[in-house]
C-alpha positions in Angstrom: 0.0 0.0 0.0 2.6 2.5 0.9 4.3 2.0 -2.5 1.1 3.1 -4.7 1.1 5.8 -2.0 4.4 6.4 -3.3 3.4 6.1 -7.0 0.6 8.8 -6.7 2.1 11.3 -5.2 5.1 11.0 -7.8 2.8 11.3 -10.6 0.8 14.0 -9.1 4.1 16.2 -8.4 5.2 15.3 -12.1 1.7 16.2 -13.7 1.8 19.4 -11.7 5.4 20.0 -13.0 4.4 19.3 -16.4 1.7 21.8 -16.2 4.1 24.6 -15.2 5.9 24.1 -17.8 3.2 24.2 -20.4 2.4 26.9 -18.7 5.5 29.3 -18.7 5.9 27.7 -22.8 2.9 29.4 -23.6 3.1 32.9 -21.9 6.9 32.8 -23.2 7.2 31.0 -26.7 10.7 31.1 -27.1 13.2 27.9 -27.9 15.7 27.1 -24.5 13.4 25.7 -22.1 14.7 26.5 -18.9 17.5 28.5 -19.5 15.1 31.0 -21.2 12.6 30.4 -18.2 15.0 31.2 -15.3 16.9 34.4 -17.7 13.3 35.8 -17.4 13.0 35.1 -14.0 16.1 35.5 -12.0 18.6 37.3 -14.5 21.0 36.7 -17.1 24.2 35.2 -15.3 21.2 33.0 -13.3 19.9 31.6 -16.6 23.4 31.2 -17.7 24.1 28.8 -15.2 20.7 26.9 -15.1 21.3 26.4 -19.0 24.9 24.8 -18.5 24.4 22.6 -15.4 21.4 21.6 -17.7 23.7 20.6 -20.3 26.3 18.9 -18.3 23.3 16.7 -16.5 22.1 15.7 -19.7 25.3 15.0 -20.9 26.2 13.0 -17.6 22.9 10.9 -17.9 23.9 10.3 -21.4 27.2 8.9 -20.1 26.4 7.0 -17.4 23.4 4.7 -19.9 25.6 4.8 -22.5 28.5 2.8 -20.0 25.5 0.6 -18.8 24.5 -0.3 -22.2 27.9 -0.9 -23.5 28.5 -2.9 -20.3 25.4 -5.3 -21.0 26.1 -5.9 -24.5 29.3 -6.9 -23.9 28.5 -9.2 -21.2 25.9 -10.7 -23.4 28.5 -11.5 -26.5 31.1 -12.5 -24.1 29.1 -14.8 -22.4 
């Protein structure tokens, strides 16, 4: 029970996120997601900084499935 618990309340904190976003896309239709979100909102060296630690996550997450993947393939031909 407490993990549905858990499950609900993660999908109602992402549909709400979700929302905001669709939200500040429409009352600010401009390409850069965040980056052009938080430069409206808290400044230009702010929304510098959101943009690039945006970028270096992605590319991080990237990365980091791209090392699991390659580590399960080989594994699998290995094997």
């Amino acid at each position: 029970m407490d993990v549905l618990a858990v499950w609900i309340l993660g999908g109602a904190y992402a549909l709400i996120g979700a929302s905001s976003m669709a939200e500040l896309g429409a009352l600010i239709p401009r390409s850069g997601g965040n980056t052009i979100f938080s430069r409206r909102g808290i400044g230009e060296y702010a929304g510098f900084l959101v943009g690039w630690s945006d970028w270096l996550s992605t590319c991080g997450t990237n990365a980091a499935v791209a090392i699991v993947i390659g580590d399960t393939v080989s594994g699998l031909w290995t094997t």
